[in-house]
VEXDREN-2710 file (C-alpha; in Angstrom, 1 decimal):
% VEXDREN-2710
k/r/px/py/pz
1/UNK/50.4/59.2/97.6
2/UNK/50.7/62.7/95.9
3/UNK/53.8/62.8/96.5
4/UNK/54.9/59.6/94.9
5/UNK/53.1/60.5/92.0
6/UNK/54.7/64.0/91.8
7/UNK/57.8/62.2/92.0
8/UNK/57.1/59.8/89.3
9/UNK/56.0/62.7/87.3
10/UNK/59.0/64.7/88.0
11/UNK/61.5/62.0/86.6
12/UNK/59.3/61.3/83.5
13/UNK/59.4/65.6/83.0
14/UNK/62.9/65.9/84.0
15/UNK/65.0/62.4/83.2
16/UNK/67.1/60.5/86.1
17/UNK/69.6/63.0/85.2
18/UNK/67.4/65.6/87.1
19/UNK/67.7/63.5/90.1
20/UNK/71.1/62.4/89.5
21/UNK/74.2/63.5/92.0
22/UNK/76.0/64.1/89.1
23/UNK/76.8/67.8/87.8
24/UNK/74.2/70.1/87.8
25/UNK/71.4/67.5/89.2
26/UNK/69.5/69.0/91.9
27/UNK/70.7/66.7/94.2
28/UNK/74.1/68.0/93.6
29/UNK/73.3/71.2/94.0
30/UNK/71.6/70.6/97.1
31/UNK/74.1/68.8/98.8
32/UNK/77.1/71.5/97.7
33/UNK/74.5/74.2/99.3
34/UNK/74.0/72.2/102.4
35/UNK/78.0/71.4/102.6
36/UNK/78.5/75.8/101.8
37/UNK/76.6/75.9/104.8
38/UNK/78.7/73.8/106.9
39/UNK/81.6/75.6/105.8
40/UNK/79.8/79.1/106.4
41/UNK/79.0/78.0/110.2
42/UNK/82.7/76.7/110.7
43/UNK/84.0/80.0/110.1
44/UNK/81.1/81.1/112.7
45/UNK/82.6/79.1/115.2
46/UNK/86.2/80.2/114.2
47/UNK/87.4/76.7/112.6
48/UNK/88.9/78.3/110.0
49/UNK/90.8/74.8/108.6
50/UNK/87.7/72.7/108.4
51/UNK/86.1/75.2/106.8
52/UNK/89.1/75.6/104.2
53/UNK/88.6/71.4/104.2
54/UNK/85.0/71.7/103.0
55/UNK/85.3/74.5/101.2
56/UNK/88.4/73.0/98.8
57/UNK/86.1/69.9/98.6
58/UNK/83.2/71.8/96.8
59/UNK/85.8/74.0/95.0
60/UNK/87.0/70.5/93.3
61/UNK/83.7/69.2/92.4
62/UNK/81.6/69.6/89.4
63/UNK/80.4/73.5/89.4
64/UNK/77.2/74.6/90.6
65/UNK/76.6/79.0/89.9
66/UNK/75.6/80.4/93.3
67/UNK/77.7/78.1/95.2
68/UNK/81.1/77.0/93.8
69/UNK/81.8/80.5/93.4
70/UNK/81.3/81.8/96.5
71/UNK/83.3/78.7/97.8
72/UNK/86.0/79.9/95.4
73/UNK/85.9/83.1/97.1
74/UNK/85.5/82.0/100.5
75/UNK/88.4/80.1/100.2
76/UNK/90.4/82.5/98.2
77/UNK/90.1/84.8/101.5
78/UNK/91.0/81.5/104.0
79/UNK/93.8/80.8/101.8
80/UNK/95.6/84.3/102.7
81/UNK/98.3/84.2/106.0
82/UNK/100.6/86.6/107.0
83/UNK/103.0/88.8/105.1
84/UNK/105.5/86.0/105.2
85/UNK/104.0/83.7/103.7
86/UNK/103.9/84.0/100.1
87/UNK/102.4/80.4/99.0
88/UNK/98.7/81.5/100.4
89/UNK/98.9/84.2/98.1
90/UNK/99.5/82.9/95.2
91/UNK/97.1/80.3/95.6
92/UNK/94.1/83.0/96.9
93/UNK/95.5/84.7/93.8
94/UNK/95.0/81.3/91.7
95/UNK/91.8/80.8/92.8
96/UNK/90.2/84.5/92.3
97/UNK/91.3/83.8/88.7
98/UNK/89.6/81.1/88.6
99/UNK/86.5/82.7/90.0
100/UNK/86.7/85.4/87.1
101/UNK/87.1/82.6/84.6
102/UNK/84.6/80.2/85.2
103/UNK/82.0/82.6/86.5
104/UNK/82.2/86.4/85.4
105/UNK/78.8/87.3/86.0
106/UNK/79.1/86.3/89.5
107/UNK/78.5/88.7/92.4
108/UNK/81.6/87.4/93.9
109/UNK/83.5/87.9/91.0
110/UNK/82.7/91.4/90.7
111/UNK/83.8/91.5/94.9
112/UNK/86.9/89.6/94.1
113/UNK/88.3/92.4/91.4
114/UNK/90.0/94.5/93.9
115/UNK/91.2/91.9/95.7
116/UNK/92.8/90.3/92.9
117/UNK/94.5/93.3/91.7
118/UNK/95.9/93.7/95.5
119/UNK/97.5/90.4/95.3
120/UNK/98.7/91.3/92.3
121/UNK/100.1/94.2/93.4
122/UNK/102.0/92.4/96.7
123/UNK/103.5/90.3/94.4
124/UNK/104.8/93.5/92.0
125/UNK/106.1/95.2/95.3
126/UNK/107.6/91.7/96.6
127/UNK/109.6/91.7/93.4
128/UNK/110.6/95.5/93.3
129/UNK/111.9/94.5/97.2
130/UNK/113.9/91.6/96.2
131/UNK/115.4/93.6/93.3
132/UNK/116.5/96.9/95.7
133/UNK/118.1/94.4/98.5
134/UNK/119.9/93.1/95.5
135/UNK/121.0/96.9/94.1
136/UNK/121.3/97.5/98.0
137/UNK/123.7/94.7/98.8
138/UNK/125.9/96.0/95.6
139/UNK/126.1/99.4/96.6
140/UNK/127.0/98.3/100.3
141/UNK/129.8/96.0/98.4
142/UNK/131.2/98.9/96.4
143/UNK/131.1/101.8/98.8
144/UNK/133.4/99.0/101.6
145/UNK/135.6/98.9/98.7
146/UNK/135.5/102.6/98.0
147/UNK/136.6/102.7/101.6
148/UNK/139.5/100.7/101.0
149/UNK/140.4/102.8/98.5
150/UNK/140.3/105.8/100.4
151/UNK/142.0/104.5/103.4
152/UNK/144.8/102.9/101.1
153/UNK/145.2/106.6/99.5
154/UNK/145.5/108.4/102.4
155/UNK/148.3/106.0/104.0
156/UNK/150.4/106.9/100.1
157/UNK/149.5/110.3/100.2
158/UNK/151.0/110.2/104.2
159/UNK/154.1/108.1/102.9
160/UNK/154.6/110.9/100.1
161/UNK/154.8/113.6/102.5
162/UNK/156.9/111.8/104.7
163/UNK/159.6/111.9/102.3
164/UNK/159.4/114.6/101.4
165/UNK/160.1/116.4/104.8
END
């Protein structure tokens, strides 16, 4: 009976928006805590892609602080593969900016700053790499026609002494 009446009490203090599912209800926070969870105890058991499922799930919902942004983080982290692949990156990187925008006072914002600024980095190197295989490629180009050069002025220079003997 106490309880019911607490409950009554708490919607008359707090509107039905305090009980609402909608954004910032405590309901809503609740279940994104309980669905962090989830996500947290996939990547304990090594299912990395549901946890990337769940995690993207309360990363597109309305943002709680304490939760969205660790999921942001979380999933920045999933989002990064191997060297090759560049797309996970970017989108880690995508989503760390996110996390710095939407919550700066966040402990995983302040976690996420070096991070960030490696990704960044990749992508500088990445760039650098693309344009010395270019500058490479043009070198290799000129020095086989150097070559020619050479080889076509060594075969005059050995006609010119032919005739001159």
């Amino acid at each position: 009976m106490t309880r019911i009446v607490l409950l009554i009490l708490l919607v008359f203090i707090g509107g039905c928006a305090y009980l609402s599912p909608g954004e910032g209800g405590i309901a809503h926070r609740f279940s994104q805590s309980r669905e962090l969870s989830r996500a947290v105890d996939l990547l304990g058991s090594n299912d990395r892609e549901g946890a990337a499922k769940v995690l993207a799930v309360i990363c597109d919902g309305a943002g709680v602080p304490g939760i969205t942004d660790e999921a942001l983080f979380r999933l920045a982290l999933l989002s990064l593969r191997p060297a090759t692949e560049r797309e996970g990156e970017l989108h880690a990187l995508q989503l760390l900016k996110r996390l710095k925008k939407e919550y700066p006072a966040s402990p995983w914002t302040a976690q996420s700053g070096q991070l960030a600024d490696l990704l960044t980095s990749a992508e500088e190197v990445r760039r650098q790499n693309r344009s010395l295989r270019s500058t490479n490629q043009s070198l290799t180009n000129e020095v086989n026609e150097l070559t020619k050069t050479i080889e076509q002025l060594k075969r005059l220079d050995l006609e010119l002494e032919k005739q001159r003997r």
